[in-house]
MMTF fields as JSON, N, C-alpha, C and O atoms, coordinates in Angstrom:
{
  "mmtfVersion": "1.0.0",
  "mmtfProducer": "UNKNOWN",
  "numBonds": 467,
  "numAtoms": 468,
  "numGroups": 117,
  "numChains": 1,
  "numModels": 1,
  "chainsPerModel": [1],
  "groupsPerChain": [117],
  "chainIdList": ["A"],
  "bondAtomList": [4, 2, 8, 6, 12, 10, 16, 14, 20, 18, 24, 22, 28, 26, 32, 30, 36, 34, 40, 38, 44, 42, 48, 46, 52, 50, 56, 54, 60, 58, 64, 62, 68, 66, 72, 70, 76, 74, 80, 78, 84, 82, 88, 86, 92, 90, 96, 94, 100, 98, 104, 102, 108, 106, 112, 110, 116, 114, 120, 118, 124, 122, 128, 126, 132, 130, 136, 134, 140, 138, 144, 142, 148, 146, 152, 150, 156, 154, 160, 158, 164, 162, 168, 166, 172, 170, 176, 174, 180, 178, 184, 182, 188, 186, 192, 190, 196, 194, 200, 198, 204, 202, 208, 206, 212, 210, 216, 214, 220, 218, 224, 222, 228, 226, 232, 230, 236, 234, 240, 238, 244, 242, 248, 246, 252, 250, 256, 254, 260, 258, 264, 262, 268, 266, 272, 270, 276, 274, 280, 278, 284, 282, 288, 286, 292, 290, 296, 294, 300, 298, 304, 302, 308, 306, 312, 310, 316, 314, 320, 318, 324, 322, 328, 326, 332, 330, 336, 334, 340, 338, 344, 342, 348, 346, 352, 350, 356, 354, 360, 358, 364, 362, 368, 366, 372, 370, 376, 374, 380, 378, 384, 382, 388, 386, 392, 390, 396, 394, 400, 398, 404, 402, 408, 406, 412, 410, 416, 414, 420, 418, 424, 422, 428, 426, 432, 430, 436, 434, 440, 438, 444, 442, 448, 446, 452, 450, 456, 454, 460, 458, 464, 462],
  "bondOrderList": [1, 1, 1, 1, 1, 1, 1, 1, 1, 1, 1, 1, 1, 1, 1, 1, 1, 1, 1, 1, 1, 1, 1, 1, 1, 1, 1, 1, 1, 1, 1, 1, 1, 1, 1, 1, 1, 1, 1, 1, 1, 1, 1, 1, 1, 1, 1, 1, 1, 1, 1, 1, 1, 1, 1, 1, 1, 1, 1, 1, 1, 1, 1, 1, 1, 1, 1, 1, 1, 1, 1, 1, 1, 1, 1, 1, 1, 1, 1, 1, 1, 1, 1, 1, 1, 1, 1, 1, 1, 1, 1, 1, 1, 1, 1, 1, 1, 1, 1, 1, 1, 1, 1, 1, 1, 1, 1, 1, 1, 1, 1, 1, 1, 1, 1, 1],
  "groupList": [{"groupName": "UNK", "atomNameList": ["N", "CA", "C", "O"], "elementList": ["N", "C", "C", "O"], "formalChargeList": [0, 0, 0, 0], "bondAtomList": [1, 0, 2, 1, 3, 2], "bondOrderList": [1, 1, 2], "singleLetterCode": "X", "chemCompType": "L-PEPTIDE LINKING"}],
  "groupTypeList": [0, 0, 0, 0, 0, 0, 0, 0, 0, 0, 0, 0, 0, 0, 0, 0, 0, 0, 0, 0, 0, 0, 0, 0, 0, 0, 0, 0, 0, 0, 0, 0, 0, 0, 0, 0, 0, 0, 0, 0, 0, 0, 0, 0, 0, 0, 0, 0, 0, 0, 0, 0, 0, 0, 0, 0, 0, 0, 0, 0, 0, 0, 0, 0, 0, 0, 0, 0, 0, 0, 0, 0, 0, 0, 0, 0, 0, 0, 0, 0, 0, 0, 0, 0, 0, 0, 0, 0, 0, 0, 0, 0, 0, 0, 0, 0, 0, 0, 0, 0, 0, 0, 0, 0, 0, 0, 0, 0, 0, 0, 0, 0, 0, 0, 0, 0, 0],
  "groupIdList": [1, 2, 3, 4, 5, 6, 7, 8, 9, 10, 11, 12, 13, 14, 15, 16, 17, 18, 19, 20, 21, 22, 23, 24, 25, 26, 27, 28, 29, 30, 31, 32, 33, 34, 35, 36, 37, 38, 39, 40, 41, 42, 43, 44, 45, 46, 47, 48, 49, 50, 51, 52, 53, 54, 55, 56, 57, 58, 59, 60, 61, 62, 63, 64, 65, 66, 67, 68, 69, 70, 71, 72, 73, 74, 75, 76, 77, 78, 79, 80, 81, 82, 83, 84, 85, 86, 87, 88, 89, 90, 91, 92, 93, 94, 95, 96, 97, 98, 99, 100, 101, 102, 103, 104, 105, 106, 107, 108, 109, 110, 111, 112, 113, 114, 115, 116, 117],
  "secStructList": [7, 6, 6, 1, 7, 4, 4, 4, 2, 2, 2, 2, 2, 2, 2, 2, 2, 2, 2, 2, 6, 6, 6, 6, 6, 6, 7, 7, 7, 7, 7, 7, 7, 7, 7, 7, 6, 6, 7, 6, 6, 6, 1, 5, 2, 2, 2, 2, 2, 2, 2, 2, 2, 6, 6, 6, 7, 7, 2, 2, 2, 2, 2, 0, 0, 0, 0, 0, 0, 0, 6, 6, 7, 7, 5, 7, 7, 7, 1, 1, 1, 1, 7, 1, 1, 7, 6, 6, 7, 7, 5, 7, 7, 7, 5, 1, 7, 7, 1, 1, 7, 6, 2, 2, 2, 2, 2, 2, 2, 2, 2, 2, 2, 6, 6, 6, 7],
  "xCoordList": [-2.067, -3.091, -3.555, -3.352, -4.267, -5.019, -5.763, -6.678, -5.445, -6.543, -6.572, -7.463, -5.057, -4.831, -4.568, -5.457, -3.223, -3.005, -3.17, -2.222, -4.347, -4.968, -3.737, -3.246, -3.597, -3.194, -1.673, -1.11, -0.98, 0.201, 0.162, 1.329, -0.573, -0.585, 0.261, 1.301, -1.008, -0.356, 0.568, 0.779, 1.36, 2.515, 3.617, 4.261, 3.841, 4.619, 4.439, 5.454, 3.396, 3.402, 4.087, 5.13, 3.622, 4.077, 6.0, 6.845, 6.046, 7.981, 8.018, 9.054, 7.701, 8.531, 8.687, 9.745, 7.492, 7.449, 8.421, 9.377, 8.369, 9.169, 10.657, 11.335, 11.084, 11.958, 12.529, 13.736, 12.228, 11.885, 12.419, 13.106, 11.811, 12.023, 12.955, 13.081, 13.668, 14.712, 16.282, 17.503, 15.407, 16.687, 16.939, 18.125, 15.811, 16.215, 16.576, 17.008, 16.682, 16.727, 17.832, 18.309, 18.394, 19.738, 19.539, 20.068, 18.932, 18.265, 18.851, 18.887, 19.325, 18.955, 17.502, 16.712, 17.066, 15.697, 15.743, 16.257, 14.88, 14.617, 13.078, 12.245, 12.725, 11.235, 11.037, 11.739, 9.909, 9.601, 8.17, 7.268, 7.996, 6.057, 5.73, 6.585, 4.823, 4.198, 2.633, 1.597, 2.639, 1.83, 0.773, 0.832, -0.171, -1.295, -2.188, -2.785, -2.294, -3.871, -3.493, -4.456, -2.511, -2.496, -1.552, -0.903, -1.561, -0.942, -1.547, -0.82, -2.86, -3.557, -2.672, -2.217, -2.714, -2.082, -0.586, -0.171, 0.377, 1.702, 1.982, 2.984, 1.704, 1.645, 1.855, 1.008, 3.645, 3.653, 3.412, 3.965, 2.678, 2.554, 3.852, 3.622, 5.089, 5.894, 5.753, 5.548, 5.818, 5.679, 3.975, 3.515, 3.423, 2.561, 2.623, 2.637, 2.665, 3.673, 4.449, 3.907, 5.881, 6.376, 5.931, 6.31, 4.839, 4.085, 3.351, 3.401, 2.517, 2.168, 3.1, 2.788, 4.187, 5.355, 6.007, 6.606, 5.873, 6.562, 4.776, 4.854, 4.044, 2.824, 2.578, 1.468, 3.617, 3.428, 1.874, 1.462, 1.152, -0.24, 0.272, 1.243, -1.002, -0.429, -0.382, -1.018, 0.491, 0.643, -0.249, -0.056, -1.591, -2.305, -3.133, -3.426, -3.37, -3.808, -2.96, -3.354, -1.852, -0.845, -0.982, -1.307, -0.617, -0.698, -2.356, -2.458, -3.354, -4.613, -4.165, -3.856, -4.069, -4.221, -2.783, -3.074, -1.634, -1.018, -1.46, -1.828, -1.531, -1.757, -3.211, -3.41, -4.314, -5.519, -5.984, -6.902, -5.625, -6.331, -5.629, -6.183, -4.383, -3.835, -3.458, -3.162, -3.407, -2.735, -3.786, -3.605, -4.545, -5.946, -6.177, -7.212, -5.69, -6.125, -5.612, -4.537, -6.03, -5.846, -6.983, -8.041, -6.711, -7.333, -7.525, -6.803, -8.581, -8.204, -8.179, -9.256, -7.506, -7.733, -9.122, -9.453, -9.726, -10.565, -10.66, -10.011, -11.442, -11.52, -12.736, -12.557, -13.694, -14.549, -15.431, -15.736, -15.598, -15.965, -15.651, -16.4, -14.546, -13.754, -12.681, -12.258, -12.322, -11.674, -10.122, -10.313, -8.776, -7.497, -6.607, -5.565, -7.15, -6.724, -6.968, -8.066, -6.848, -7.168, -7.376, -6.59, -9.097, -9.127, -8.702, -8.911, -7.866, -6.674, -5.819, -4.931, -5.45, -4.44, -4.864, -5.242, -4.763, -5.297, -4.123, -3.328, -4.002, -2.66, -2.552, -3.354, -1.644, -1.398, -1.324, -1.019, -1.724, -1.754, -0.979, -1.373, 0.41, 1.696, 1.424, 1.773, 1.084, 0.991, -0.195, -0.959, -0.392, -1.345, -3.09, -3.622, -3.324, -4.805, -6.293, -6.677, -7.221, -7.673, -8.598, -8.516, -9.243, -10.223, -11.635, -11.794, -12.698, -13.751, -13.695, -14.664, -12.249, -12.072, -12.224, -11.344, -12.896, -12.966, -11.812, -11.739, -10.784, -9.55, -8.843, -8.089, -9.1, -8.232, -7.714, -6.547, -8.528, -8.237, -7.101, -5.981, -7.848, -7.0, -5.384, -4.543, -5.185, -3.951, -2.912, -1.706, -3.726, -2.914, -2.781, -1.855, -3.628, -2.799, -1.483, -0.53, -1.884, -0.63, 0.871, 2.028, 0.272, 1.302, 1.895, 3.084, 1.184, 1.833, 2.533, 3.37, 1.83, 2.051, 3.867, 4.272, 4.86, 6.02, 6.297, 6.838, 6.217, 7.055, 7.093, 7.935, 6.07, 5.907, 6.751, 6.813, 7.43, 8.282, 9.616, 10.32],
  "yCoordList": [24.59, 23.595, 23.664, 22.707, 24.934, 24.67, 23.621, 23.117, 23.328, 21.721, 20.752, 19.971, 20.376, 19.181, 18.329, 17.57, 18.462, 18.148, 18.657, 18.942, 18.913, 19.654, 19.129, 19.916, 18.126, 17.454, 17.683, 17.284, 18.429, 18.819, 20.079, 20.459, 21.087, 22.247, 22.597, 23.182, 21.764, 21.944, 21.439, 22.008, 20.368, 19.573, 20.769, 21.359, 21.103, 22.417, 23.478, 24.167, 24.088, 24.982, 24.409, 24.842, 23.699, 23.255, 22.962, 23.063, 22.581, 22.525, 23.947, 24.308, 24.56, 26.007, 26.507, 26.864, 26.477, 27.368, 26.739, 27.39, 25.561, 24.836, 25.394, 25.976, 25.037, 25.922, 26.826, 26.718, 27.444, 28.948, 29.575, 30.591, 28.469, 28.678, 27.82, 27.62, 27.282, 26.191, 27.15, 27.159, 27.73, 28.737, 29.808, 30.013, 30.71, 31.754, 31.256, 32.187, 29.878, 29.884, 29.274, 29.087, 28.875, 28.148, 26.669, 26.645, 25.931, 24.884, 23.863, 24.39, 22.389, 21.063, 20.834, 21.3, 19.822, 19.476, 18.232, 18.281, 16.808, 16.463, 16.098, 16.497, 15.409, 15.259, 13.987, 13.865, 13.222, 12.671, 12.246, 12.294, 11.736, 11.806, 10.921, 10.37, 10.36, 9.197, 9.113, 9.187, 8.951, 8.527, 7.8, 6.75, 8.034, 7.129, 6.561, 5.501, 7.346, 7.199, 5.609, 4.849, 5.13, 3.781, 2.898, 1.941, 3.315, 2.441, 1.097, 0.37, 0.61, -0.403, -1.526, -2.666, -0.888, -2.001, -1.858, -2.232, -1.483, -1.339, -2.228, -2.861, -2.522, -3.164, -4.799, -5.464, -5.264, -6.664, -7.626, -7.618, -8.28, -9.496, -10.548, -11.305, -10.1, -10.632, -9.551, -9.896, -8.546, -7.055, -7.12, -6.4, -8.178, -8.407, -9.394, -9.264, -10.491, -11.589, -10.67, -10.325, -10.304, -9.749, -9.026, -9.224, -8.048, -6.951, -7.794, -7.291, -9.186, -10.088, -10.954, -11.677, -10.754, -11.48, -10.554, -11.02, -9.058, -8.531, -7.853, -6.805, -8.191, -7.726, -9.345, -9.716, -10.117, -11.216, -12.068, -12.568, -12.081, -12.466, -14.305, -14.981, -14.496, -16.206, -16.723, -16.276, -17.862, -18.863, -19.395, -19.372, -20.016, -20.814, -19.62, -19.815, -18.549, -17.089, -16.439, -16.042, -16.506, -16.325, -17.243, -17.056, -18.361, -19.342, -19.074, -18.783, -19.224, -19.263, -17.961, -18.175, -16.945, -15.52, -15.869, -15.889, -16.065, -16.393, -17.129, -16.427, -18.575, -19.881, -19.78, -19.73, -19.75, -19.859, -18.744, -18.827, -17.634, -16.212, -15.787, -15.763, -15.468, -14.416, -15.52, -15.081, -16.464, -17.525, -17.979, -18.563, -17.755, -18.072, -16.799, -16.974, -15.595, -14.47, -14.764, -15.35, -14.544, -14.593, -13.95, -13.428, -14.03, -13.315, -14.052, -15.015, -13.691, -14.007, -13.47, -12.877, -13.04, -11.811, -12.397, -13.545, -11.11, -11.795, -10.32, -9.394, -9.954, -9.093, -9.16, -9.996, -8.539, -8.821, -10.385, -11.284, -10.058, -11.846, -12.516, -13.478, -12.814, -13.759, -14.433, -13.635, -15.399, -15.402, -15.183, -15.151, -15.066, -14.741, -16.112, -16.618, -16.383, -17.848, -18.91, -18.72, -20.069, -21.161, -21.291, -21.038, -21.956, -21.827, -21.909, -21.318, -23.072, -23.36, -22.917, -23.54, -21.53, -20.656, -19.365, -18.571, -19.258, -17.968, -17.789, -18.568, -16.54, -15.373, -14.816, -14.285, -15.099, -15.09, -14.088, -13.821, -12.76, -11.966, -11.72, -11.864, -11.26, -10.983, -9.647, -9.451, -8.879, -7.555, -6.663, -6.58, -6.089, -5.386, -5.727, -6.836, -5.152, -5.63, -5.655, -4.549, -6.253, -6.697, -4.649, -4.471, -3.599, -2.836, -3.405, -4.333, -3.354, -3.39, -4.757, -5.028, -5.835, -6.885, -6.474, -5.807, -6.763, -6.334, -6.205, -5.404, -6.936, -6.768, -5.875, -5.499, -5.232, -4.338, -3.562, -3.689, -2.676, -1.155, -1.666, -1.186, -3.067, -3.243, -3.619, -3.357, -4.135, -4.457, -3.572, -3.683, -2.424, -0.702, -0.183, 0.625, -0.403, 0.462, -0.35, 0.14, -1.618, -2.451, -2.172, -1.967, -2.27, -1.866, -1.07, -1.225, 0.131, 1.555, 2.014, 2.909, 0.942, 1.79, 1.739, 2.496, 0.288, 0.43, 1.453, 2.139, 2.14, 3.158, 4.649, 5.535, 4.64, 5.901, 5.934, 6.987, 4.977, 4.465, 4.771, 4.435],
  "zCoordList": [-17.804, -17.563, -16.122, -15.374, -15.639, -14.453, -14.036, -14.687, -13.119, -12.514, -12.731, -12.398, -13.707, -14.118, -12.762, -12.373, -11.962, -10.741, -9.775, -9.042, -9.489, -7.858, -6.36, -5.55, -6.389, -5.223, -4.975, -3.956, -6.096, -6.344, -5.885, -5.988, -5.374, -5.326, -3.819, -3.516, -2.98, -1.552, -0.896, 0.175, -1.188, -0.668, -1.319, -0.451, -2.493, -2.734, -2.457, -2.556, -2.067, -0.624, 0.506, 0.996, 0.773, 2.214, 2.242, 3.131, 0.816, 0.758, 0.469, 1.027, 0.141, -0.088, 1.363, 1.88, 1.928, 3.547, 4.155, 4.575, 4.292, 5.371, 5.148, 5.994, 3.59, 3.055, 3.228, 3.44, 3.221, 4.058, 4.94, 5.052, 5.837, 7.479, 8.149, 9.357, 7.056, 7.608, 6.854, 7.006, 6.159, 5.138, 6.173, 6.43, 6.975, 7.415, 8.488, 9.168, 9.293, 10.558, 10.726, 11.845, 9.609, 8.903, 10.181, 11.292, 9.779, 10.866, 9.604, 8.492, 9.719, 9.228, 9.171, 9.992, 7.793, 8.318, 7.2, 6.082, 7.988, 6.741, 6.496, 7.31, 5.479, 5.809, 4.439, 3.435, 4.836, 3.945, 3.643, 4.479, 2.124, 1.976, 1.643, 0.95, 1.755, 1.671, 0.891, 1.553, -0.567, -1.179, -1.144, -1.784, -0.595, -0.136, -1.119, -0.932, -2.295, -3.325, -3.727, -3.622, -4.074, -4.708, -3.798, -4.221, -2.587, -1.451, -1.066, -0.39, -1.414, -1.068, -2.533, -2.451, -3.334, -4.774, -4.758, -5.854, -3.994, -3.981, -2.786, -3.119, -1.842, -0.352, -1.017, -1.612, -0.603, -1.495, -0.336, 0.764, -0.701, 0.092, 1.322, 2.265, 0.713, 2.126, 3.132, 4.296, 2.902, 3.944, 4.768, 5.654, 4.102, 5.071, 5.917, 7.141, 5.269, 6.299, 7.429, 8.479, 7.034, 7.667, 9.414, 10.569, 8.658, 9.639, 10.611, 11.734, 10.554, 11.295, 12.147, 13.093, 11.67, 12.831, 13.859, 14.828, 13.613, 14.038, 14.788, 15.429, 14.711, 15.939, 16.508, 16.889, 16.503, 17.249, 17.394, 18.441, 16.052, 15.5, 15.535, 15.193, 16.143, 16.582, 15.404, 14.45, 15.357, 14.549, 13.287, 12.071, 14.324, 13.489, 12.46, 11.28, 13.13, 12.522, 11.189, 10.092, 11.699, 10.452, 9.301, 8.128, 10.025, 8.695, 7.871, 6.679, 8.674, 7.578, 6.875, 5.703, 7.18, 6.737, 5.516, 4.32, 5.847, 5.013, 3.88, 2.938, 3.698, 3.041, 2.465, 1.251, 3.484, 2.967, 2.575, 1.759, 2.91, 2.811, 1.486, 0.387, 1.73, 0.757, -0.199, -1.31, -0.111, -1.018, -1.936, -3.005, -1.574, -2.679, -3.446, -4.089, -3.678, -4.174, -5.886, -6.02, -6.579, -7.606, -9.034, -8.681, -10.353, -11.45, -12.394, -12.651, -13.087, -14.552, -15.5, -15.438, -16.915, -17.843, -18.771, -19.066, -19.063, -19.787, -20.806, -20.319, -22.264, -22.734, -23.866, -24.752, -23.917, -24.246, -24.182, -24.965, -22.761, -22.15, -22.545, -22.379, -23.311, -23.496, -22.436, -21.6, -22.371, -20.963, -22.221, -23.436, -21.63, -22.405, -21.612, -22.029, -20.74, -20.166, -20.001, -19.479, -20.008, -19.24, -18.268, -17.355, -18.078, -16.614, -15.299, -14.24, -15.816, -14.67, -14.647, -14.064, -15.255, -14.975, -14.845, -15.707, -13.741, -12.443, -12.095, -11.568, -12.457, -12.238, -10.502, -9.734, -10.435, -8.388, -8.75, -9.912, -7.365, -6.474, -5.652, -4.495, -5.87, -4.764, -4.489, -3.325, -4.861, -4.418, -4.288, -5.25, -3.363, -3.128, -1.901, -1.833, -1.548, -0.787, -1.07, -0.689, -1.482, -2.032, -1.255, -0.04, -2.062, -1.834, -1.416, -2.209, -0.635, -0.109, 0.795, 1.505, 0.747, 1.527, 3.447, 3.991, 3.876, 5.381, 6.042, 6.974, 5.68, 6.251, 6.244, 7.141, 4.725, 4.338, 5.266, 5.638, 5.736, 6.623, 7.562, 7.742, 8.263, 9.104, 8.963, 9.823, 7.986, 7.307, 6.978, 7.194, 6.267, 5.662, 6.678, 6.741, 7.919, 8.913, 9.894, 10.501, 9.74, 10.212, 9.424, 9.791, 8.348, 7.022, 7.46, 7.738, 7.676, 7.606, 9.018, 9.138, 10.369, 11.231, 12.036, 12.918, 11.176, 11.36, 10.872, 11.739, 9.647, 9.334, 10.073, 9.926, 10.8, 11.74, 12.814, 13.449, 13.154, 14.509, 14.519, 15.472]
}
């Protein structure tokens, strides 16, 4: 099945070589990868909290962004315009960042940028 997984091609290049050259050079190595394509919907909501305490983001800022911001995110199922809920039951949003939200970018890279450290 050519071209099923394109994006699989080159990260296993890149482990074989490294491979390789850690085999002939008889070197330790370790390495690790980080999945980006669905990283915006995996990102849980305390790890954002979190990432705002630890960039020392003031208080009253936290809390809206906490409480009013992310705390209002929510859904409703619906399926063939039908709604599948009651209106007053809007399914919370613990995980993930909302795509085309202005914040976003800025958030995924807050997200991301402890783990580089």
């Amino acid at each position: 099945m050519p071209g099923r997984w394109p994006w699989i091609k080159e990260p296993l290049l890149i482990d074989a070589t490294i491979g390789n050259v850690v085999k002939r050079n008889r070197r330790d190595f370790s390495a690790a990868w980080i999945d980006y394509r669905k990283a915006l919907d995996s990102v849980p909501h305390t790890w954002l909290k979190r990432v705002l305490e630890l960039y020392k983001v003031e208080c009253t800022v936290r809390d809206f962004l906490e409480q009013q911001y992310m705390g209002q995110w929510s859904t409703i199922l619906c399926h063939l315009g039908q709604r599948m809920t009651a209106a007053k039951n809007h399914i919370r949003i613990r995980r993930g960042i909302f795509q085309g939200d202005c914040l976003s970018p800025i958030w995924f890279c807050l997200c991301l940028n402890p783990l580089g450290t």
